[in-house]
N, C-alpha and C positions, 0 to 999 in steps of 0.2 A: 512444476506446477502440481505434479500430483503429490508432493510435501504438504501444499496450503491445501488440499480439498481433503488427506487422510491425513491431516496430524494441526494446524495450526486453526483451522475453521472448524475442528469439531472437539477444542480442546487438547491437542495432542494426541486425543485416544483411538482408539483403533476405527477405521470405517468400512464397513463390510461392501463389496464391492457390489453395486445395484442399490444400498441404502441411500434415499432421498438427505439432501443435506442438512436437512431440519428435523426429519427425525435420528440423523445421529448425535446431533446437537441434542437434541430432549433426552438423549437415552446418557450421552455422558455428561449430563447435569450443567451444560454452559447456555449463556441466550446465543439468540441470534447476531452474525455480525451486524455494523451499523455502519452505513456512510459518514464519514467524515471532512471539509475541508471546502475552502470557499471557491474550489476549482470544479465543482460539483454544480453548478449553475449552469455553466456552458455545455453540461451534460442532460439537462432538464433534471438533476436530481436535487437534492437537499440534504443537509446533515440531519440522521436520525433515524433516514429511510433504513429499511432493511435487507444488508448485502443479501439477492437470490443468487440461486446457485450459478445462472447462466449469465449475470453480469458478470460477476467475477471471474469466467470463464471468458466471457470474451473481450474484456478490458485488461484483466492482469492475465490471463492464458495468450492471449492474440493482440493486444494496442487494440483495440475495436472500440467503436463504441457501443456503452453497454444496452443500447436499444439498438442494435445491429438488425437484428432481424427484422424486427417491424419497418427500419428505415429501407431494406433491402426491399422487401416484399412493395413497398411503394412503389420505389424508383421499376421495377422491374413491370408493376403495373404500366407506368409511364411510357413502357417501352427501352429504356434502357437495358444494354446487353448486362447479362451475370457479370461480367466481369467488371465494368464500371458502376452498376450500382453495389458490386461489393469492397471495388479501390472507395468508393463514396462514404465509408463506414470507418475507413482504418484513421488513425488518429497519428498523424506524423509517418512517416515511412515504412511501409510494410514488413515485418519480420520475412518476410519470403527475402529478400534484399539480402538479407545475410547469409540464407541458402544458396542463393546464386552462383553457379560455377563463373561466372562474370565478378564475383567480387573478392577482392583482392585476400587470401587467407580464409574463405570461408568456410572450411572445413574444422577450424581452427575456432569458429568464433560462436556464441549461444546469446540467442538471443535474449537480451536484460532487459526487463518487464517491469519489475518493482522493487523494492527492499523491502525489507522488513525489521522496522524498531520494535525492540520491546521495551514499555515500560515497565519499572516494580518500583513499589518502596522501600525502602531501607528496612535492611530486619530488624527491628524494633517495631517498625508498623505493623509490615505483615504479619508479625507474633503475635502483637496484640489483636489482628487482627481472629488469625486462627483462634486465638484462646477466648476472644469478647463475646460478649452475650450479641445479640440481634440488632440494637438498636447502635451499638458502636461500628459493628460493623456497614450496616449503612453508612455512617456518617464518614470512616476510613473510604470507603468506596467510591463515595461521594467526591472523598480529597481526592482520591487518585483521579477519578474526573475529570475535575477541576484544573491539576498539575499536567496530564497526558494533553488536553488542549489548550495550554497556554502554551505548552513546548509548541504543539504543532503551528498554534499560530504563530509563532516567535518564526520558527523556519519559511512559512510563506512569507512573513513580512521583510525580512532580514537575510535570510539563507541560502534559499531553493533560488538557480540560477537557470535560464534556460541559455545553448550554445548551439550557434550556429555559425556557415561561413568554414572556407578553408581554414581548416587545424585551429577550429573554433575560436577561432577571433572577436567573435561578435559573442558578446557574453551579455546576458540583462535578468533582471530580478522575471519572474514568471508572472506573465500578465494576470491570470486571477485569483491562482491560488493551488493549491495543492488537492487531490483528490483522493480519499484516504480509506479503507477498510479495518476497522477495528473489530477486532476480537478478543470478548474476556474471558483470562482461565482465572483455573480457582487451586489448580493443585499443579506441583511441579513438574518435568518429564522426567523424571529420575526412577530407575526400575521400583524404588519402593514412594511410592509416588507421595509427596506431603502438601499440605496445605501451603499454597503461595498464592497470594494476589498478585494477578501482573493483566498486560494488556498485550495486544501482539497489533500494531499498528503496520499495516503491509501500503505502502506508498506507491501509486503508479508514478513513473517516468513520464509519462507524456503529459506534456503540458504546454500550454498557449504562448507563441511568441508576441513580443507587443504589437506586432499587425493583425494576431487574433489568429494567425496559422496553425499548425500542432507539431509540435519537435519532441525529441526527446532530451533523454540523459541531464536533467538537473542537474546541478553541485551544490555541494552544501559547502558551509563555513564552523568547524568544532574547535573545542575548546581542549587544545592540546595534555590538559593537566586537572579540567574541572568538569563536573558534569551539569553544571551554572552556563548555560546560555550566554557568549560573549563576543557580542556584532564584532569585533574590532580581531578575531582572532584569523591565524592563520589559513587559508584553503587550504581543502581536501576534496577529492570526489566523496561522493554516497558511499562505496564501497570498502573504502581505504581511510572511514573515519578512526583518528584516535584510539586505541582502549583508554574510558572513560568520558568521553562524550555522549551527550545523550544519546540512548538509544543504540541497538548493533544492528549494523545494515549485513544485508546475507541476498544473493540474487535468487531472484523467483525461476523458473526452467523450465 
């Protein structure tokens, strides 16, 4: 996790440690991230909002949901013990689960949070992009937009599996939708850094079974040969997609 808070949520570039996460956003020339994805409702959020630092801390850092704290501070009003109004926040099975000396290899195993797709355009775009006046570049920005959620919705609707049930038997599309933190750069991570448009779409795990429960570990379905979106192609997990399918999955930690 501390890759996405000093390198992929503030651009790649460096984050001084104690620097709030909006202004090392302002200081390396990127916006703020943005919610993404129709699995954002069941969290009381919306697409558009903008990812703070302690959502994304305790959604892609912990499974939590990202109004944890306020939902805690309630229940505990209520009378509810620390410990239950904070099992009451986690969203499918607690990453402590995998720490447990009770679970089988667990010294062996890190807890997976999220993926992470990047989109880019094809170099021709982003060229044109680097070398265009003002008004082309919006409108290239625009495409990229446009293309980065249509893929995502193609994956909620088509893709993203939720598994549950011994040696995951029970397999079904994700009841609402995907839950998504996008972040735009504008320059490469390469030591001499150059103009690239791209997006870094960081994907939570957890998602709704059709009884409305919260599970992890989606799958996705890639397209072994095209980076063309193709229901009918073979399974993969998130993590073991293709080279050349959309988007490259890398776990959160």
């Amino acid at each position: 996790m501390r890759y996405r808070f000093r390198g992929v949520m503030v651009g790649d570039g460096h984050r001084p440690a104690g620097m709030a996460l909006r202004d090392a956003q302002d200081e390396a020339g990127v916006p703020p991230g943005v919610w993404k994805g129709r699995g954002l409702a069941a969290l009381g959020l919306a697409a558009g909002d903008v990812v703070n630092e302690r959502q994304a801390e305790l959604l892609l850092g912990e499974g939590r949901h990202p109004d944890a704290d306020r939902i805690e501070r309630e229940l505990l009003a209520q009378g509810k013990s620390p410990a239950r109004a904070r099992r009451a926040t986690v969203l499918g099975r607690p990453i402590e689960h995998n720490r447990s000396p009770n679970t089988e290899k667990a010294k062996e195993r890190t807890p997976w949070l999220a993926m992470d797709l990047v989109f880019r355009a094809p170099s021709t775009a982003h060229i044109a992009w680097a070398l265009g006046d003002d008004e082309t570049r919006l409108v290239l920005e625009l495409c990229q937009d446009i293309a980065r959620d249509k893929t995502l919705a193609w994956l909620e609707d088509s893709v993203a599996q939720i598994r549950w049930g011994s040696d995951a038997k029970h397999r079904k599309l994700i009841r609402d939708g995907l839950i998504v933190a996008v972040f735009r750069h504008y320059e490469s991570r390469a030591a001499e850094s150059k103009p690239l448009l791209h997006d870094h779409a960081v994907v939570s795990i957890r998602a709704r079974r059709p009884d409305g429960t919260w599970a992890t570990s989606p799958r996705t379905r890639c397209s072994p040969t095209s980076s063309r979106p193709t229901p009918s192609t073979p399974c993969c997990s998130w993590r073991r997609c293709p080279r050349g399918s959309v988007g490259r999955g890398s776990r959160v930690r």
